[in-house]
N, CA, C and O of each residue as an XYZ file, in Angstrom:
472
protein
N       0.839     -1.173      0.000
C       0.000      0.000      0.000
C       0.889      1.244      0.000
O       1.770      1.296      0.859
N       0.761      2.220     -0.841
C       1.418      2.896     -0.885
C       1.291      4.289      0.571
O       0.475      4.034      1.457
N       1.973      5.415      0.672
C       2.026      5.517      1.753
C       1.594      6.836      1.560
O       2.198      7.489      0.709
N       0.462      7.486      2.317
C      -1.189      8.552      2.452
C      -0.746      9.571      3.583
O       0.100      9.331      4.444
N      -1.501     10.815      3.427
C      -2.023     11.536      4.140
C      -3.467     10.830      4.930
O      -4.563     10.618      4.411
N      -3.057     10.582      6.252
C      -4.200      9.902      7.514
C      -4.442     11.110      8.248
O      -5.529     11.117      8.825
N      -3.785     12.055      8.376
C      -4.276     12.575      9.508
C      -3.584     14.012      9.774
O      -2.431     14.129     10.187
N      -4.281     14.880      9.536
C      -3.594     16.516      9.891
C      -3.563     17.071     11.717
O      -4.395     17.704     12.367
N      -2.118     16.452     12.121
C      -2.195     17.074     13.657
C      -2.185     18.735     13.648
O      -1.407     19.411     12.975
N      -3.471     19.384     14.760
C      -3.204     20.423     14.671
C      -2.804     20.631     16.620
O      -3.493     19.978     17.403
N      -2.149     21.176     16.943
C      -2.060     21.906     18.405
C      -2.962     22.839     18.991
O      -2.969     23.960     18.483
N      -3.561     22.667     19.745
C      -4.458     23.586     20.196
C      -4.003     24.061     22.078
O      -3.066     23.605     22.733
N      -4.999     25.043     22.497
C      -5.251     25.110     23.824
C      -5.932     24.719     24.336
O      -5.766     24.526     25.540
N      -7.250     24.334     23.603
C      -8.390     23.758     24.396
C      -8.840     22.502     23.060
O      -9.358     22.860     22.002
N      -8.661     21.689     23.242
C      -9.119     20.411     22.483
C     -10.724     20.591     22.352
O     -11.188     20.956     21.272
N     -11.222     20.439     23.004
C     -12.563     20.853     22.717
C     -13.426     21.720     22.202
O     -14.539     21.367     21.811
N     -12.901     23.220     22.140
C     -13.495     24.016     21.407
C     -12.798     24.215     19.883
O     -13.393     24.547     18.858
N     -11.706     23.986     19.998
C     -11.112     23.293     18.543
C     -11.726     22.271     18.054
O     -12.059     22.512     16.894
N     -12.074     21.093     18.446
C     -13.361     20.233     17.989
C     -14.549     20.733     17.106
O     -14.856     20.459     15.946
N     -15.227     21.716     18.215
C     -16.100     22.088     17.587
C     -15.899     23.260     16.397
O     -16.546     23.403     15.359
N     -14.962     23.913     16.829
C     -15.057     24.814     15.085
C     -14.499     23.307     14.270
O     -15.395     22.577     13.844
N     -13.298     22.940     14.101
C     -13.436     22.539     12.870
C     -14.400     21.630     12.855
O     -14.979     21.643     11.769
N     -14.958     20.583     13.847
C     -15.762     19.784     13.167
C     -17.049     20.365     12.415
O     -17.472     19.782     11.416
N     -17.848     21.854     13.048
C     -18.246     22.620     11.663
C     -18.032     23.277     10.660
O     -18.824     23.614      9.781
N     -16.743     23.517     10.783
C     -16.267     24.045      9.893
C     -16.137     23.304      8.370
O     -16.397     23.853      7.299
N     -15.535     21.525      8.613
C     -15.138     20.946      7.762
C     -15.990     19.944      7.401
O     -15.597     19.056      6.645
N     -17.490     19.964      7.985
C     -18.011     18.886      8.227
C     -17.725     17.359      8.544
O     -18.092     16.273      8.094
N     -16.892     17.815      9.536
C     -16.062     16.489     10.106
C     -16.998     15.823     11.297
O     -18.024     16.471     11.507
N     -16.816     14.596     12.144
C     -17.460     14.295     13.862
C     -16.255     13.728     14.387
O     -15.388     13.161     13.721
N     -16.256     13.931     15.703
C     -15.424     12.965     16.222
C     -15.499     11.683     16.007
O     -16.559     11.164     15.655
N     -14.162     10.861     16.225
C     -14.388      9.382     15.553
C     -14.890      8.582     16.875
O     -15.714      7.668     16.834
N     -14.289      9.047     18.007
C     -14.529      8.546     19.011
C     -14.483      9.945     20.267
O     -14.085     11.018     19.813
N     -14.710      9.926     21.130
C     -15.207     10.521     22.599
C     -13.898     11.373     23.081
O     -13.822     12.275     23.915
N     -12.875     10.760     22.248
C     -11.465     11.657     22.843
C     -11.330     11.854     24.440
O     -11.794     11.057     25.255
N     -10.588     13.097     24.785
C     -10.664     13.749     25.847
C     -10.279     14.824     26.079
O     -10.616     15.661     25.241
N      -9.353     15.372     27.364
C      -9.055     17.006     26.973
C      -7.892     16.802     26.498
O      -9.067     17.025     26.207
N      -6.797     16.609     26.074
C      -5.508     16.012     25.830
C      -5.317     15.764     23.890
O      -4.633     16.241     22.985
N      -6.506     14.620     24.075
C      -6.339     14.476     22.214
C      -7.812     14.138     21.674
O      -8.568     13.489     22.397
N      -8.136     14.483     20.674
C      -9.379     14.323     20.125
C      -9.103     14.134     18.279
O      -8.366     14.883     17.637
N      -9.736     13.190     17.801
C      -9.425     12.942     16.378
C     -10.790     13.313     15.765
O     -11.931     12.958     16.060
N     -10.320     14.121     14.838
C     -12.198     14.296     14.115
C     -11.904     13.757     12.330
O     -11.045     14.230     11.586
N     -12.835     12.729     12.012
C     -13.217     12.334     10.667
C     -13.995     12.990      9.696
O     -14.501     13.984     10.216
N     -14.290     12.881      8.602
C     -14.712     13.449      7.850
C     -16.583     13.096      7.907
O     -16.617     11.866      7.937
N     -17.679     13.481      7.926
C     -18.886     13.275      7.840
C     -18.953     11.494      6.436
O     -19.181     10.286      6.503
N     -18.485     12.798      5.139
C     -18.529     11.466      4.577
C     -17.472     10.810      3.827
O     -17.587     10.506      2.640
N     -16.422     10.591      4.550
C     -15.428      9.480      4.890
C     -14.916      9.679      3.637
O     -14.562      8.891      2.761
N     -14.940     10.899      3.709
C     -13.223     11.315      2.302
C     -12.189     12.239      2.427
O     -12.374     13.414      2.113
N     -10.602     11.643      3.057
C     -10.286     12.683      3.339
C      -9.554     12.560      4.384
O      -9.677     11.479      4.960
N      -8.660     13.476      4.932
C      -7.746     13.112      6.179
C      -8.398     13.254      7.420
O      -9.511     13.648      7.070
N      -8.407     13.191      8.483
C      -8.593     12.910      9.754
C      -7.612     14.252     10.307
O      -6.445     14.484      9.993
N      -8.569     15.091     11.297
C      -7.793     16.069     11.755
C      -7.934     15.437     13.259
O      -8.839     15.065     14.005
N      -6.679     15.524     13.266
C      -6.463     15.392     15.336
C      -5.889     16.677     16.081
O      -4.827     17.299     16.085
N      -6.488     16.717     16.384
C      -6.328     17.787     17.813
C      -5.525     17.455     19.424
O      -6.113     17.045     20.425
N      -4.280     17.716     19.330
C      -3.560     17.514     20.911
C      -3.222     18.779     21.185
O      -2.784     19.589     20.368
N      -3.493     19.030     22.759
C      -3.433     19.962     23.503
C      -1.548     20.212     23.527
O      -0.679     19.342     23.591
N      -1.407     21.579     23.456
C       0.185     21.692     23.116
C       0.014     23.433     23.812
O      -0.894     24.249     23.651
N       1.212     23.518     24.558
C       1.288     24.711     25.018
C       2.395     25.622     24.508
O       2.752     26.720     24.934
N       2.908     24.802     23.359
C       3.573     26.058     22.166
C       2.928     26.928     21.875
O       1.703     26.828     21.954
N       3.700     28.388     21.324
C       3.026     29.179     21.009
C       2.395     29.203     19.727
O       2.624     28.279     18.946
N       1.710     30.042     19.440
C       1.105     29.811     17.412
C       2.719     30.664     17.013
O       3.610     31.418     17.404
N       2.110     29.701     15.775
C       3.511     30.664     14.845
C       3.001     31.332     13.597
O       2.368     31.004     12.593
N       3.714     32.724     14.247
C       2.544     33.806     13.080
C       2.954     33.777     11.955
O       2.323     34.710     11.459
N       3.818     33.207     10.856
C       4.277     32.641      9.907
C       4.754     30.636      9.707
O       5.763     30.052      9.312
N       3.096     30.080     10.345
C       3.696     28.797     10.339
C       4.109     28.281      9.023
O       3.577     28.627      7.969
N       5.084     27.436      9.125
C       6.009     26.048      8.052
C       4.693     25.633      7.389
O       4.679     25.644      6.158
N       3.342     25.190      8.186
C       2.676     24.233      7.732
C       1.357     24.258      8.081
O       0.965     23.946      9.205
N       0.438     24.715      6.921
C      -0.906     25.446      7.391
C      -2.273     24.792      6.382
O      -2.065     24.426      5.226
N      -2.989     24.756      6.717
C      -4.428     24.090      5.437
C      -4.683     24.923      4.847
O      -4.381     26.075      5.160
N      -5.241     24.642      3.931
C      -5.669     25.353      2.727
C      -7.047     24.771      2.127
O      -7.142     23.965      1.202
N      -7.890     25.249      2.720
C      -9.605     25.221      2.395
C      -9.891     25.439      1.222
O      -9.993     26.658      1.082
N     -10.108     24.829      0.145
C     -10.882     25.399     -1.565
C     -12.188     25.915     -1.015
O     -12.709     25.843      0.098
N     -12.553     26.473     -2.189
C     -14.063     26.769     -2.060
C     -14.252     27.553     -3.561
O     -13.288     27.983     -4.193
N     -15.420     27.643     -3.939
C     -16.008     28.283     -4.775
C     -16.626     29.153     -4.905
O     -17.051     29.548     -5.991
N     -16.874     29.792     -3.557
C     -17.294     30.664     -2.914
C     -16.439     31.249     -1.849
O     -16.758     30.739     -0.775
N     -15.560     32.042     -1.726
C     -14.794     32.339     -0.960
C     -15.227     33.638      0.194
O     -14.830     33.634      1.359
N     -16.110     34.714     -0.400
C     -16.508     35.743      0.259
C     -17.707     34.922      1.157
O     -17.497     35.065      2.362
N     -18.883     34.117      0.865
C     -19.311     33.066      1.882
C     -19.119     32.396      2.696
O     -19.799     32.220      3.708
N     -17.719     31.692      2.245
C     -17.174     30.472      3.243
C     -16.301     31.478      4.045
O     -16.266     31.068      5.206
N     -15.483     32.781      3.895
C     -14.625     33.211      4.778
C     -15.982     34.246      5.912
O     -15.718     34.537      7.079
N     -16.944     34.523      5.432
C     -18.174     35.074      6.584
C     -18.535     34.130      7.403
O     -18.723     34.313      8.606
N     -18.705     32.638      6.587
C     -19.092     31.511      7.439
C     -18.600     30.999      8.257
O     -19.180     30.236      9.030
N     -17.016     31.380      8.311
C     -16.147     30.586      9.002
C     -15.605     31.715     10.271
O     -15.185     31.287     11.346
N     -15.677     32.991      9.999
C     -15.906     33.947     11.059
C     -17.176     34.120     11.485
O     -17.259     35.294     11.845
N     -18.526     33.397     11.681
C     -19.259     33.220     11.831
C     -19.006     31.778     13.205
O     -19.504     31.639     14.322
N     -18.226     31.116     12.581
C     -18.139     29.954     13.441
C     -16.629     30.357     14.843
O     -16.170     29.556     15.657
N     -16.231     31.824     14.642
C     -15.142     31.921     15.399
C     -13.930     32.086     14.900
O     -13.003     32.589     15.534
N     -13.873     31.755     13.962
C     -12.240     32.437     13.518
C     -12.189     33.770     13.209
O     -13.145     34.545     13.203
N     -10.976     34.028     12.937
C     -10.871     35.605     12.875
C      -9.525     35.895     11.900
O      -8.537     35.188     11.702
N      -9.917     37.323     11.333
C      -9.480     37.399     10.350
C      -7.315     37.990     10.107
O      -7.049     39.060     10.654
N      -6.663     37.601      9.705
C      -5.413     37.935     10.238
C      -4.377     39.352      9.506
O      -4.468     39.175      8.292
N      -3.639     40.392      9.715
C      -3.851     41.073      9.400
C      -2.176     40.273      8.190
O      -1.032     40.126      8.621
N      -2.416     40.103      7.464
C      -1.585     39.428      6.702
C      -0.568     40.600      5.093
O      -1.101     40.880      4.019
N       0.902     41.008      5.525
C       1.371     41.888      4.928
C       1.662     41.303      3.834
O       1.687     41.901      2.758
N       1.944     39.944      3.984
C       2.539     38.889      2.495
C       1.375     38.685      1.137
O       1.479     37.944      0.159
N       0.422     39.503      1.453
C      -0.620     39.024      0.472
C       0.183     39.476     -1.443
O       1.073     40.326     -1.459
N      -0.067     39.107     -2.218
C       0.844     39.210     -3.247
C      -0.600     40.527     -3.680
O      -1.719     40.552     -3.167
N      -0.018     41.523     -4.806
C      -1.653     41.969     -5.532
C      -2.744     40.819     -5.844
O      -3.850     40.938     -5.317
N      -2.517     39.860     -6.566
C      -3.580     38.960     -7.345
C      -4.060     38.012     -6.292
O      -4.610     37.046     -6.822
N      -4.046     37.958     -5.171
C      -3.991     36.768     -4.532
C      -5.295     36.331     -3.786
O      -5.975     36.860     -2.907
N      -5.397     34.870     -4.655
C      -6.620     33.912     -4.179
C      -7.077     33.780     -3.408
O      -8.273     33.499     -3.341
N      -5.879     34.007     -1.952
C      -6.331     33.396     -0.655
C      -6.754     34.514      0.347
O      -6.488     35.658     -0.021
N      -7.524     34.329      1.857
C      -7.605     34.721      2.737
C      -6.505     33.947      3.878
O      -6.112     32.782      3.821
N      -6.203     34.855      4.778
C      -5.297     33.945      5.881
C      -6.584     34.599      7.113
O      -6.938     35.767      7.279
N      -7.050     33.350      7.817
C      -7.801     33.060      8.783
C      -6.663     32.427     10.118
O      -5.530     31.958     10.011
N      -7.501     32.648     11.308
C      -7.294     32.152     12.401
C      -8.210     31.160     12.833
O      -9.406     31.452     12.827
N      -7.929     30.284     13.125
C      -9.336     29.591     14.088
C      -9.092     29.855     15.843
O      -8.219     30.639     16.214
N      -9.766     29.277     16.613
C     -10.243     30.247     17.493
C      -9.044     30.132     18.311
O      -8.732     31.158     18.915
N      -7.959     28.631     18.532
C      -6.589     28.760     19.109
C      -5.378     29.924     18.328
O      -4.218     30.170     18.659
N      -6.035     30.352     17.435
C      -4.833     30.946     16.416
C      -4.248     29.985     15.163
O      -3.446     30.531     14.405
N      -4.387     29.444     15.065
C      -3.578     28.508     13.815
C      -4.324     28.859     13.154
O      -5.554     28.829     13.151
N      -3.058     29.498     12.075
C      -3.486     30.285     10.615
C      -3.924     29.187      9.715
O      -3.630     28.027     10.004
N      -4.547     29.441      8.738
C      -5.285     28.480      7.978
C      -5.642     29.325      6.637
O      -5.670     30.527      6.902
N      -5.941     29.025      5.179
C      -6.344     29.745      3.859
C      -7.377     29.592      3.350
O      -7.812     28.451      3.191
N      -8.076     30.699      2.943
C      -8.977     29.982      2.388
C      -9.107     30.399      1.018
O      -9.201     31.593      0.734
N      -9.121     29.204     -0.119
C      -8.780     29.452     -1.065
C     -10.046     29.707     -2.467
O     -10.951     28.978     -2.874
N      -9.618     30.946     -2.855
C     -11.010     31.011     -3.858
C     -10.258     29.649     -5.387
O      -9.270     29.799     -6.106
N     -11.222     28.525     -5.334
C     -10.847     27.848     -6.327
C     -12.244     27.353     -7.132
O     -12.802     26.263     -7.009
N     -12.608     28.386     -7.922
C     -13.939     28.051     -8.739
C     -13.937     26.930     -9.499
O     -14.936     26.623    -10.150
């Protein structure tokens, strides 16, 4: 078997309210009951990596190495919807002129994109 993306670890402060944005965010559920420590959330309909959530008391990094990147086809919707669900918007100097993306926070801080891809 060749060898996959299973699972996007993200770090949080509170495992649980990280749960709940992304699991609405991405239409993900937990796979199982977790706890405060680690929580894994699946995809609704089972396509797709597995985001896990462990409690980590690093700081965010306001230029992280390694961040998601949300498509959408609707980008001015999904970035209201998703500050709707708690994230917030980042004040981002690197934006190029032409550029596709939004840089979002979710509610621990981990930057995240959201990408206009019609």
């Amino acid at each position: 078997m060749p060898v996959r993306v299973g699972s996007v670890v993200l770090g949080v402060s509170d495992v649980r309210r990280a749960a709940e944005f992304w699991a609405r965010a991405l239409d993900y559920r937990p796979r199982d009951e977790g706890d405060e420590a680690w929580l894994v959330l699946v995809p609704v309909d089972g396509g797709g990596p597995n985001i896990s959530l462990g409690l980590s008391e690093t700081p965010v990094q306001e230029k992280p190495r390694v961040h998601l990147d949300l498509y959408t086809s609707d980008q001015v919707a999904e970035v209201d919807r998703l500050l709707a669900l708690g994230a917030s918007r980042v004040d981002w100097a690197d934006y190029p002129p032409d550029a596709d993306f939004v840089v979002l926070a979710d509610p621990d801080g981990n930057r995240f994109c959201v990408i206009d891809k019609p």
